[in-house]
C-alpha positions as a Markdown table, in Angstrom:
| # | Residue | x | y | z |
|---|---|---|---|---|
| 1 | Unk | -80.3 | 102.7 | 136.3 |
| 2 | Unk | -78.6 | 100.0 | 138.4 |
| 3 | Unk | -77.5 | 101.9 | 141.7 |
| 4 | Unk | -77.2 | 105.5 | 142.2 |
| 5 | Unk | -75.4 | 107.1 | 144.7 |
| 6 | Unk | -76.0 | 111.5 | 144.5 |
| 7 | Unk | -74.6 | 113.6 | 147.4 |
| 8 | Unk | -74.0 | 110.4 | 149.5 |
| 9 | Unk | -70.4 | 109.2 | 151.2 |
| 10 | Unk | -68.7 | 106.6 | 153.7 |
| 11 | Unk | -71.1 | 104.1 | 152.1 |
| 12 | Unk | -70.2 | 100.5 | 151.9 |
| 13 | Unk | -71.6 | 97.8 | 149.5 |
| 14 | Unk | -70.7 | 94.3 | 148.9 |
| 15 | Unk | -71.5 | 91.3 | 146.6 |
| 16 | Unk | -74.1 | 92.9 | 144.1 |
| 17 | Unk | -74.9 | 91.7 | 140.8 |
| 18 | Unk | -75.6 | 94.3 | 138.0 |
| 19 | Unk | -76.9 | 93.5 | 134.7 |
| 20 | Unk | -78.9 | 95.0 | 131.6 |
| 21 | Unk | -79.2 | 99.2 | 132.8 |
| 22 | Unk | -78.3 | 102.1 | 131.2 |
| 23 | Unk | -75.9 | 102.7 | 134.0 |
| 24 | Unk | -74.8 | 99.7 | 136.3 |
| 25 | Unk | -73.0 | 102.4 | 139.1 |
| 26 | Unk | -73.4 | 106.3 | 139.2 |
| 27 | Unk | -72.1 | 108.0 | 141.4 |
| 28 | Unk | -72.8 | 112.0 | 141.4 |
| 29 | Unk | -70.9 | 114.8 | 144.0 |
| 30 | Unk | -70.4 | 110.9 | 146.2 |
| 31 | Unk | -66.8 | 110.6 | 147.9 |
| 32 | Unk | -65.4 | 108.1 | 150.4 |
| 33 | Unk | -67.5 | 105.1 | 149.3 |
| 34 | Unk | -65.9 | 101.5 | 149.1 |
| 35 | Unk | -67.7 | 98.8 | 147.3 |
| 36 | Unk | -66.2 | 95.0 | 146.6 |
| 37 | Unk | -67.1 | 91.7 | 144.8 |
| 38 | Unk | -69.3 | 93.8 | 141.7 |
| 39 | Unk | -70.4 | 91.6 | 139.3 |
| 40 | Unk | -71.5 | 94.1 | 136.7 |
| 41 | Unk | -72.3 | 92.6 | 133.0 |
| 42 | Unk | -74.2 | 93.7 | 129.7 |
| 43 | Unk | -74.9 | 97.1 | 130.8 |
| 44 | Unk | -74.3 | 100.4 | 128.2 |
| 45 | Unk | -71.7 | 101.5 | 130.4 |
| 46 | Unk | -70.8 | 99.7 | 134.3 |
| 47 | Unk | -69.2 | 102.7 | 136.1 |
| 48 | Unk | -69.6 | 106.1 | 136.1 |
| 49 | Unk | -68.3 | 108.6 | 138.5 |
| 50 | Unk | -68.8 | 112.8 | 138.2 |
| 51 | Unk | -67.8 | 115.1 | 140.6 |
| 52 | Unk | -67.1 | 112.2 | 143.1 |
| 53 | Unk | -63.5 | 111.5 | 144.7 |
| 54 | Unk | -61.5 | 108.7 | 146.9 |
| 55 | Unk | -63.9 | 105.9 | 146.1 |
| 56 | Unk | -63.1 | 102.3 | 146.2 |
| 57 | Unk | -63.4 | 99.4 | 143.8 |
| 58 | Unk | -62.2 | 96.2 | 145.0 |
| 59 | Unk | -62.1 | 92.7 | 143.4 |
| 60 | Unk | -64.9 | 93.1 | 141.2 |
| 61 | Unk | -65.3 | 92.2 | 137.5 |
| 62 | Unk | -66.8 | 94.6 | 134.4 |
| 63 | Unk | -67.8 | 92.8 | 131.2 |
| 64 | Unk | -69.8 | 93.4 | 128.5 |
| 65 | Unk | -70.3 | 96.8 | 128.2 |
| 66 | Unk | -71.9 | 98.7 | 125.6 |
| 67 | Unk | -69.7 | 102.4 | 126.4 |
| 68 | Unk | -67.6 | 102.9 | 129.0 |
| 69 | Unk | -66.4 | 99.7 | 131.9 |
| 70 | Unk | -65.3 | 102.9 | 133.9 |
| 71 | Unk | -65.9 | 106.4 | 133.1 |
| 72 | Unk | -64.6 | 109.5 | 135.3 |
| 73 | Unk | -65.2 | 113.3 | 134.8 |
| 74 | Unk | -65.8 | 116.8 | 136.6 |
| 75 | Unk | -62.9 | 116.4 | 138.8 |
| 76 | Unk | -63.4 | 112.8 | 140.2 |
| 77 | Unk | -59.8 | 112.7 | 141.8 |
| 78 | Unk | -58.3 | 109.7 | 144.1 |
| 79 | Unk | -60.5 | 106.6 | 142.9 |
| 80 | Unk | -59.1 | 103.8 | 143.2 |
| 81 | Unk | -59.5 | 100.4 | 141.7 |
| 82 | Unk | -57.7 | 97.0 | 143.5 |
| 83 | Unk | -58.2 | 93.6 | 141.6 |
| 84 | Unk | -60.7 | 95.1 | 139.0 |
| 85 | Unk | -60.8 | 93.0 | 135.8 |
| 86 | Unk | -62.2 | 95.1 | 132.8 |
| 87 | Unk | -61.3 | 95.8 | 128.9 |
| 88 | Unk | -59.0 | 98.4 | 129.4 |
| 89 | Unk | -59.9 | 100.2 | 126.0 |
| 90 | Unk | -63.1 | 100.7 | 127.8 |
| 91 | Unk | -61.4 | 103.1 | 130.3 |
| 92 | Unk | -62.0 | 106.7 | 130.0 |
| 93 | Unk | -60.8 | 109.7 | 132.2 |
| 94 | Unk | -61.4 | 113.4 | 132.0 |
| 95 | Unk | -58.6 | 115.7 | 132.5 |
| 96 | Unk | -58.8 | 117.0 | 136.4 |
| 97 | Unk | -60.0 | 113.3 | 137.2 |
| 98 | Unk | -57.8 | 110.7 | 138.2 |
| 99 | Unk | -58.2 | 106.6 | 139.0 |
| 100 | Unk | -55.5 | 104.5 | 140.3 |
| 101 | Unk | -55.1 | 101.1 | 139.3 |
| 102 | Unk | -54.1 | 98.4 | 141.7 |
| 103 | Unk | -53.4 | 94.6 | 142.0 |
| 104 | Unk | -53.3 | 91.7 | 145.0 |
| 105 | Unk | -49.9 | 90.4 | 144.9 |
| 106 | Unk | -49.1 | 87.4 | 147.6 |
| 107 | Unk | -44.9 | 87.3 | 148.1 |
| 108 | Unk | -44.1 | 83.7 | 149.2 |
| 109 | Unk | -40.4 | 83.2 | 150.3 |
| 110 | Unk | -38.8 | 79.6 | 149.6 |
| 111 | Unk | -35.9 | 77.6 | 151.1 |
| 112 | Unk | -34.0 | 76.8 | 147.8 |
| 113 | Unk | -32.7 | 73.6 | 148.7 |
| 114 | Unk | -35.3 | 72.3 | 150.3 |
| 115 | Unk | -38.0 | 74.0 | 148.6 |
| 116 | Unk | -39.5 | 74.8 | 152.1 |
| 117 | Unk | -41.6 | 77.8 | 153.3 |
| 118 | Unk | -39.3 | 80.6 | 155.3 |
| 119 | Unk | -41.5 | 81.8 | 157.9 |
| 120 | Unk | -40.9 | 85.3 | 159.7 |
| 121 | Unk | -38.7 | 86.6 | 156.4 |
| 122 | Unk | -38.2 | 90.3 | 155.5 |
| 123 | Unk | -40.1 | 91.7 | 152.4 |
| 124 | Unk | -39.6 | 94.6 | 150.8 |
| 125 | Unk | -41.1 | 96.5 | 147.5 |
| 126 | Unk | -40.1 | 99.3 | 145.8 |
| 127 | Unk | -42.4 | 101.0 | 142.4 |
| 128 | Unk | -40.4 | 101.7 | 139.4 |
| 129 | Unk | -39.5 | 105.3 | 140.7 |
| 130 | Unk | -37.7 | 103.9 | 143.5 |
| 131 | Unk | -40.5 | 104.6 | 146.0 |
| 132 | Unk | -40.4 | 101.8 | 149.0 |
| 133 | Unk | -44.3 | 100.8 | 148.3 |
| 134 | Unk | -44.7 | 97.7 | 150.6 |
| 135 | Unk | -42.9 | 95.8 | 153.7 |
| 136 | Unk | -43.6 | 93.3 | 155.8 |
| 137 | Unk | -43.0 | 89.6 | 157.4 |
| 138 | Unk | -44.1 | 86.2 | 156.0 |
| 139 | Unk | -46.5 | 84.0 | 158.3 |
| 140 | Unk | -45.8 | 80.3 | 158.6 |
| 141 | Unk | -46.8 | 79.5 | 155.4 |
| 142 | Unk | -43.8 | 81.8 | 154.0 |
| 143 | Unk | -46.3 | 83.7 | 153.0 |
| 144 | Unk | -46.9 | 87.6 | 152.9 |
| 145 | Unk | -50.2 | 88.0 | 151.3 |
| 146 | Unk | -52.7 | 90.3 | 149.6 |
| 147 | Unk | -50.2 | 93.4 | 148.9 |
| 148 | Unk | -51.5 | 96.2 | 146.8 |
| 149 | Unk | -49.7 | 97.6 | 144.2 |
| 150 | Unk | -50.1 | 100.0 | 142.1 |
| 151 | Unk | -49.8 | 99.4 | 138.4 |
| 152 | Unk | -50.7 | 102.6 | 137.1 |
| 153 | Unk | -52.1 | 106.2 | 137.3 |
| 154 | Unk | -54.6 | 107.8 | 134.5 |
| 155 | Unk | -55.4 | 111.3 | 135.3 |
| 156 | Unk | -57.1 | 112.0 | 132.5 |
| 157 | Unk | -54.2 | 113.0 | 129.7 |
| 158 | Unk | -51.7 | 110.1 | 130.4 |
| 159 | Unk | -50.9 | 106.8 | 132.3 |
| 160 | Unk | -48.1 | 107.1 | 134.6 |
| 161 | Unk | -46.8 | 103.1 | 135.2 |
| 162 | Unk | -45.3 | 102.3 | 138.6 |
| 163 | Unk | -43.6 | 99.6 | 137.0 |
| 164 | Unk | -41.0 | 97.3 | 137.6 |
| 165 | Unk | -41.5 | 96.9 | 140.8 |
| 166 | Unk | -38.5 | 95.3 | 142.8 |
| 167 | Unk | -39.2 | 92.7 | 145.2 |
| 168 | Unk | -36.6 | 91.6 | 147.4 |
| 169 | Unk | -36.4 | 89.2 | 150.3 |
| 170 | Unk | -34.0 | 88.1 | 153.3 |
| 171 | Unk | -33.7 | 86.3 | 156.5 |
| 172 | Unk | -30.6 | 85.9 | 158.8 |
| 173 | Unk | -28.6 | 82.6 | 157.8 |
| 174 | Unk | -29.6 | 82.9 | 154.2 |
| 175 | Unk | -29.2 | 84.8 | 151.2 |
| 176 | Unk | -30.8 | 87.6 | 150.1 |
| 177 | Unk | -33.0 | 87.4 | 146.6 |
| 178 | Unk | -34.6 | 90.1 | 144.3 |
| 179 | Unk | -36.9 | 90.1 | 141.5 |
| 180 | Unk | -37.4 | 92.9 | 138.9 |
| 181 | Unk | -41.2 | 92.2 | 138.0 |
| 182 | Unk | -44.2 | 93.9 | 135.6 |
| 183 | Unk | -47.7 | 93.5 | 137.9 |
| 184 | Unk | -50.1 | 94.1 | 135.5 |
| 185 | Unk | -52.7 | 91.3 | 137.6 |
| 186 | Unk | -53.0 | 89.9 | 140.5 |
| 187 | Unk | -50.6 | 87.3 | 141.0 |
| 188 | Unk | -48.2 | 85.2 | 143.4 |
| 189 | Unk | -44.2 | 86.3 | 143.5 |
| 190 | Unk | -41.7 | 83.6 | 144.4 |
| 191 | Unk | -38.5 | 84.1 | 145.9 |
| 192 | Unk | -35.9 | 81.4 | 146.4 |
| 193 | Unk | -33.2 | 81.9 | 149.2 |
| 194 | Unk | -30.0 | 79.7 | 149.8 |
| 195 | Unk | -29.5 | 78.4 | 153.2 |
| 196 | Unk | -26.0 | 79.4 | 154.6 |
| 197 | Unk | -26.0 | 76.9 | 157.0 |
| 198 | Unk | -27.9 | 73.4 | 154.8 |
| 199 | Unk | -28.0 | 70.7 | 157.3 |
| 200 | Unk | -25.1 | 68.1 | 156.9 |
| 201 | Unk | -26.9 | 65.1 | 157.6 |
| 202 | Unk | -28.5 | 64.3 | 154.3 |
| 203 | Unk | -29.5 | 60.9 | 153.3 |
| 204 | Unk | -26.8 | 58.2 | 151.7 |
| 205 | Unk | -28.1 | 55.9 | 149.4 |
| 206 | Unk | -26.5 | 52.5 | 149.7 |
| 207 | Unk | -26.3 | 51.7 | 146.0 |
| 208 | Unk | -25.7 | 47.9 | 146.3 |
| 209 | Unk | -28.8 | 47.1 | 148.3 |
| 210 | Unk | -31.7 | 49.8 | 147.3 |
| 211 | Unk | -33.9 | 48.7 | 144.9 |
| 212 | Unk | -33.9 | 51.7 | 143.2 |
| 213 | Unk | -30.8 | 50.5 | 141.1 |
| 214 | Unk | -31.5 | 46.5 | 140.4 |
| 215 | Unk | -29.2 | 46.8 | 137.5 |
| 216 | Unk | -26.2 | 46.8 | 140.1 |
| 217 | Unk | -27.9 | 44.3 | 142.7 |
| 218 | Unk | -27.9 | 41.6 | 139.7 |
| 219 | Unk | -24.3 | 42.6 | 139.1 |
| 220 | Unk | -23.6 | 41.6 | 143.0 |
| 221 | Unk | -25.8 | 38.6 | 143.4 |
């Protein structure tokens, strides 16, 4: 076996490279643990979890295995995966189990006219149930970044899809803007918002003496 974790929580690993076991991570009666950047590859099955709950998978990827990429039974409830890349055909859940899927979405809010960054604007997300899922202000960079959300629910007889989501932004002196959206990755969401106010003093172009038009210079010379 790769790593095995049996009657052990609140454990924390990071950065390991898995390759060519019978099973890359088993976890047995194990709750609580969080592990991020997996590279797991070529193994008969990657993950397996029994009798473990409210684990943690983060931005990790699964290829290449023989069985199962991720494998839950005996009641292994509240596991969650967050930027997890795997064949989804390759996911298996037992009924009474449960695993959450989630993505890293970055929301960056634009000045339409001047294609600008709006710092310090108002973000809001609701899942497709109507559920307010994520809120929050964009940095100077327009930017509000690394929001997890969910994409789905399998507990073990169906997947329940929180999608759309609804993103939606707003800042005083512009417009507001949503976007109905599927996040089924990780991925960057734009939103474009009119300034009320644009500044009057745009550039004139004198037509007669820019270069830009010598078609019309000729014409005057």
């Amino acid at each position: 076996k790769g790593i095995f974790l049996s009657i052990s929580s609140n454990n924390e690993l990071d950065s390991n490279i898995i390759i060519n076991n019978n099973v890359a991570l088993d976890l047995s009666s194990s709750s609580y643990n969080t592990f991020n950047n997996l590279e797991i590859d070529s193994n008969m099955d990657s993950i397996m979890l029994d009798s473990s709950t409210n684990n943690i998978f983060t931005n990790s990827i699964l290829t290449n295995s023989q069985n199962s990429d991720i494998f839950l039974e005996h009641s292994s409830g509240g596991n969650v995966i967050s930027n997890v890349r795997y064949d989804i055909s390759k996911e298996n859940v037992e009924p009474a189990s449960k695993l959450i899927r989630k993505w890293l979405v970055d929301i960056k809010i634009i000045n339409n006219q001047t294609q600008n960054p709006i710092s310090n604007s108002d973000v809001k997300v609701w899942d497709g149930r109507g559920s307010l899922v994520a809120s929050g202000k964009t940095n100077s960079q327009g930017v509000l970044s690394s929001i997890e959300i969910t994409d789905y629910a399998n507990n073990g007889r169906r997947q329940i899809s929180s999608n759309p989501h609804i993103f939606f932004a707003s800042k005083n002196g512009f417009t507001e803007a949503s976007s109905t959206i599927e996040i089924k990755g990780s991925t960057e969401v734009v939103l474009k918002l009119n300034d009320l106010n644009p500044p009057s003093n745009l550039p004139i172009t004198n037509i007669f003496t820019d270069p830009a038009f010598p078609f019309i210079n000729q014409r005057q010379a």
